[in-house]
C-alpha positions as CSV (number, residue, x, y, z in Angstrom):
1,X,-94.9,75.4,153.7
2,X,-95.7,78.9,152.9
3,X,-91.6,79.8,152.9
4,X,-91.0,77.0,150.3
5,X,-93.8,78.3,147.9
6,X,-92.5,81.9,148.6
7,X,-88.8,80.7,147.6
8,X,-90.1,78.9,144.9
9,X,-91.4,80.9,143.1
10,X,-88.9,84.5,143.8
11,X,-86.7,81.6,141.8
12,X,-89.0,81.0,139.2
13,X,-90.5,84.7,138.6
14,X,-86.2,86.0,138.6
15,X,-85.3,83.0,136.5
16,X,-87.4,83.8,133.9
17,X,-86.6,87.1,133.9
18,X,-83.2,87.5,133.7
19,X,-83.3,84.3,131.3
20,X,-85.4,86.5,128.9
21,X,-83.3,90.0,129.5
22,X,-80.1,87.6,128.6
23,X,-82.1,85.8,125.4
24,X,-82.9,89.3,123.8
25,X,-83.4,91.9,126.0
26,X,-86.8,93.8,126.7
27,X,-89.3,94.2,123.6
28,X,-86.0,93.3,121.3
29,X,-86.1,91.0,118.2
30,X,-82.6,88.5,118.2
31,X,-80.9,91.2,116.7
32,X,-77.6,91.6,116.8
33,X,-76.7,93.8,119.9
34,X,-75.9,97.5,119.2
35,X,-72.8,98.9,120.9
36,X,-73.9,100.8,124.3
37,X,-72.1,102.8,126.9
38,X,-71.7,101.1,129.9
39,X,-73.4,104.0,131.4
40,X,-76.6,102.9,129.3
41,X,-75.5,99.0,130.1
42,X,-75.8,100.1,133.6
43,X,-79.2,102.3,133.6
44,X,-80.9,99.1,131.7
45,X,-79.0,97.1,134.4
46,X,-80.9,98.8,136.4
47,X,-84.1,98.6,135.0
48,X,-84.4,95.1,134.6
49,X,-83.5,94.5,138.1
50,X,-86.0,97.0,138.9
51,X,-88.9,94.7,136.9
52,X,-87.9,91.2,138.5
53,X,-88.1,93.2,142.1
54,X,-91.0,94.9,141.8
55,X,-93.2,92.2,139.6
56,X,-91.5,89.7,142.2
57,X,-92.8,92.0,145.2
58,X,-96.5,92.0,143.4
59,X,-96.9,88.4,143.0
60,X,-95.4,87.4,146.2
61,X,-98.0,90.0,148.1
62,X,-100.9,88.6,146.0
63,X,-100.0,85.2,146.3
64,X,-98.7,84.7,150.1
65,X,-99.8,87.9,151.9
66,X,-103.3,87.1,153.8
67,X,-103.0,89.1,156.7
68,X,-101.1,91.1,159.1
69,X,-99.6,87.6,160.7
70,X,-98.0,86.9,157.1
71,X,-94.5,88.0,156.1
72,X,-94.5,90.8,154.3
73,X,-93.0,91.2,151.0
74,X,-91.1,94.0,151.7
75,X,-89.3,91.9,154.5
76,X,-88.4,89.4,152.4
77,X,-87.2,91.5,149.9
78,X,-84.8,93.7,152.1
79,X,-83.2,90.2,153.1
80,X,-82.7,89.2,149.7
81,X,-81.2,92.9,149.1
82,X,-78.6,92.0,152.2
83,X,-77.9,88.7,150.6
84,X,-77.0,90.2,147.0
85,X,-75.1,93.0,148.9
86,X,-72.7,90.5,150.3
87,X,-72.4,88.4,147.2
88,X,-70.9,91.9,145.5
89,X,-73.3,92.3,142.4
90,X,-74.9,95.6,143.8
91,X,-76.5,97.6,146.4
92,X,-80.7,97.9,146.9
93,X,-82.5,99.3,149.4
94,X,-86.0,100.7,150.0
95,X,-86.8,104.4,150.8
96,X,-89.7,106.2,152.3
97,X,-90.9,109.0,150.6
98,X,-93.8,109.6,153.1
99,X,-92.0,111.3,155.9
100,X,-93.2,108.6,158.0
101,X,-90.9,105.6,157.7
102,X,-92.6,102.0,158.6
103,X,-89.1,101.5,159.7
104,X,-86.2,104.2,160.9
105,X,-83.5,102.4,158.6
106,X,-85.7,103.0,155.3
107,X,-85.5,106.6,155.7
108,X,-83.6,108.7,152.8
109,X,-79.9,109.5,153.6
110,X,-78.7,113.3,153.2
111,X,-77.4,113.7,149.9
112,X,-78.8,111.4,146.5
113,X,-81.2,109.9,148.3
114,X,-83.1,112.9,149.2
115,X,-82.5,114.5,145.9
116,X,-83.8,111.8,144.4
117,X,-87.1,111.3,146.4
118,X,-87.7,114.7,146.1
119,X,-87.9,114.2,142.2
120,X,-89.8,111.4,142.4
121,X,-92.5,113.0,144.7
122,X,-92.7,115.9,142.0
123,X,-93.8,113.2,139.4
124,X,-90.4,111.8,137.9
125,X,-90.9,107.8,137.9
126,X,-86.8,107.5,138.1
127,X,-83.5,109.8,138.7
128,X,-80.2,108.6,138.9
129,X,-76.5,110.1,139.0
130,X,-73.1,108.8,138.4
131,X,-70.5,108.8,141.1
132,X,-67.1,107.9,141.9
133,X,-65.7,106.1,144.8
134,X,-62.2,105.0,145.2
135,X,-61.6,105.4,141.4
136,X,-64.6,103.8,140.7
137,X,-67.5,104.6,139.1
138,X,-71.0,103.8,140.2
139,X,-74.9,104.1,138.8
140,X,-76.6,105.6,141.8
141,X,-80.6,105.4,140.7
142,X,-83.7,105.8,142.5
143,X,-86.9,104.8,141.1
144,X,-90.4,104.6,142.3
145,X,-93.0,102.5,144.1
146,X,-96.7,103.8,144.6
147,X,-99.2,101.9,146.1
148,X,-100.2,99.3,143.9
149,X,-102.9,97.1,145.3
150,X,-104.9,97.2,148.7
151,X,-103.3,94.5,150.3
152,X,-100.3,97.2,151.0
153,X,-102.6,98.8,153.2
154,X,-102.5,95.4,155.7
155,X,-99.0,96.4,157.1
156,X,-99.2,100.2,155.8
157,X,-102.9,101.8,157.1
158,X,-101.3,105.2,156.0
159,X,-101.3,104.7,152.9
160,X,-105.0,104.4,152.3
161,X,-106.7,107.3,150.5
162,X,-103.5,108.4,148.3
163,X,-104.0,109.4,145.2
164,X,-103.0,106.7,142.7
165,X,-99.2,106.6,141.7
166,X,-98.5,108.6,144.2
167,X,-94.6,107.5,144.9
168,X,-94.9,106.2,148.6
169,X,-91.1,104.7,148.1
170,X,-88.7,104.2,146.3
171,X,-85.9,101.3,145.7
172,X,-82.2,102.8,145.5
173,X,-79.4,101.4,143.8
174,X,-75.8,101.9,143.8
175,X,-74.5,99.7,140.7
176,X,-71.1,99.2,139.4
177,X,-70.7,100.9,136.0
178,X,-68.5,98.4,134.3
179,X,-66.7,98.5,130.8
């Protein structure tokens, strides 16, 4: 039962998300559209998909986290980043930025990954870079996740008694930067 509420309402909280972003965009009036780069396309791309995960991360621990014998958010979320990986839309995972993965996998690869936590840890909330892979270009962007409520601490006991917004994580992306 708690799976179909969980589903339910990941649907529900991205739906109306992206159903907004495509309506008008973020704080915009129904406007016509200025012309952007698809550089800045990409970085608001990235953005948005940043809010719907994180906001869906929030509610999900608020509403369906209870304990250590729950599912944690961050579970459920790395599957849904494997699942939009395969579809081809883009690439998400999470990063440590305490030196201490909960899991080996999340730690930061050599190279943007560990540029980019180092520049969150020094107070930046996002860094990205632009790189090309078999003529192709690609958004690579890192932004941010502190600890945000005290249910974290069920499944992460080191992270009680940071300072607050203290970057604990981050989510990466690698996004397509398409004309």
């Amino acid at each position: 039962m708690k799976r179909t509420k969980f589903v339910t309402l990941v649907a529900i909280a991205s739906t109306i998300a992206i159903s907004s972003f495509l309506a008008n965009g973020p704080g915009q009036a129904a406007d016509p559209p200025k012309a952007i780069t698809p550089l800045e396309r990409t970085r608001r791309e990235v953005r948005m998909l940043d809010d719907i995960y994180k906001t869906s991360i929030v509610l999900i621990t608020t509403h369906y986290v209870d304990g250590k014998d729950s599912l944690p958010a961050g579970s459920a979320f790395k599957a849904l980043f494997e699942a939009v990986k395969k579809k081809g839309w883009h690439e998400v995972r999470l990063l440590d930025a305490t030196g201490d993965p909960y899991e080996p996998n999340n730690a930061p690869k050599e190279g943007f990954e560990q540029r980019a936590i180092a520049k969150l840890l020094a107070g930046q909330s996002a860094y990205d870079e632009v790189v090309t892979e078999e003529g192709k270009q690609y958004l690579l962007a890192a932004t941010a996740i502190p600890v945000v409520m005290d249910k974290c601490t069920l499944c992460h006991e080191n992270y009680k008694g940071l300072p607050a917004g203290k970057a604990i994580g981050a989510l990466g992306y690698k996004v397509p930067i398409l004309d």
